[in-house]
ROFILUM-512665 format. One record per residue (C-alpha): residue in one letter; x negated, y negated, z negated. Coordinates in pm, whole numbers, plus 50000, padded with zeros to 5 digits. Last residue first. Layout:
BEGIN
AXYZ;...
END
This chain:
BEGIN
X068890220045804;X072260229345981;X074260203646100;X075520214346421;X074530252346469;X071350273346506;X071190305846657;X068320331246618;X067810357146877;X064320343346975;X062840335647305;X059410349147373;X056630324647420;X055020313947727;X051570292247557;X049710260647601;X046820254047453;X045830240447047;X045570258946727;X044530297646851;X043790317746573;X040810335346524;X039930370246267;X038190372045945;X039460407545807;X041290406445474;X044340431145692;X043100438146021;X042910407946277;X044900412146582;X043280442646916;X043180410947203;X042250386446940;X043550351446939;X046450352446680;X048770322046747;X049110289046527;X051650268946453;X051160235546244;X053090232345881;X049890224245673;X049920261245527;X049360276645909;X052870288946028;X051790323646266;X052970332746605;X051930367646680;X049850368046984;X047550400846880;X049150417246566;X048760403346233;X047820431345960;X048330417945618;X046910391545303;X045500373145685;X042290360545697;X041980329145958;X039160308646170;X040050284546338;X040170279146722;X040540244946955;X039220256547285;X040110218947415;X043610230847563;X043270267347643;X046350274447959;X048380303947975;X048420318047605;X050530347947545;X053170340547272;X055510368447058;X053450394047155;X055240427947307;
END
């Protein structure tokens, strides 16, 4: 199962991205200027394989299992 699926493209904003390893289709991704991104291709982008990421829309995302408490960083 992805980790996002996007609902809603918010000005088609894409850019272009070759991943060191495999990404699989909707896996959420931390671009080097701290934004999030989420692979765009149905099939993900093989590993040093030009693929898309999406940069801008609006997404369902899967919840994750990690917990966070008062005062962490």
């Amino acid at each position: 199962m992805s980790e996002a699926a996007l609902i809603q493209e918010q000005g088609n904003l894409m850019q272009d991205y070759t991943p060191s390893s495999a990404v699989a289709s909707g896996e959420v991704l931390q671009l080097s200027d701290g934004r999030a991104a989420v692979v765009a291709s149905t099939n993900g982008i093989a590993a040093s394989k030009k693929g898309a990421l999406h940069t801008s829309g609006i997404f369902n995302a899967t919840k994750g299992t990690v917990a966070f408490a008062i005062g962490d960083p």
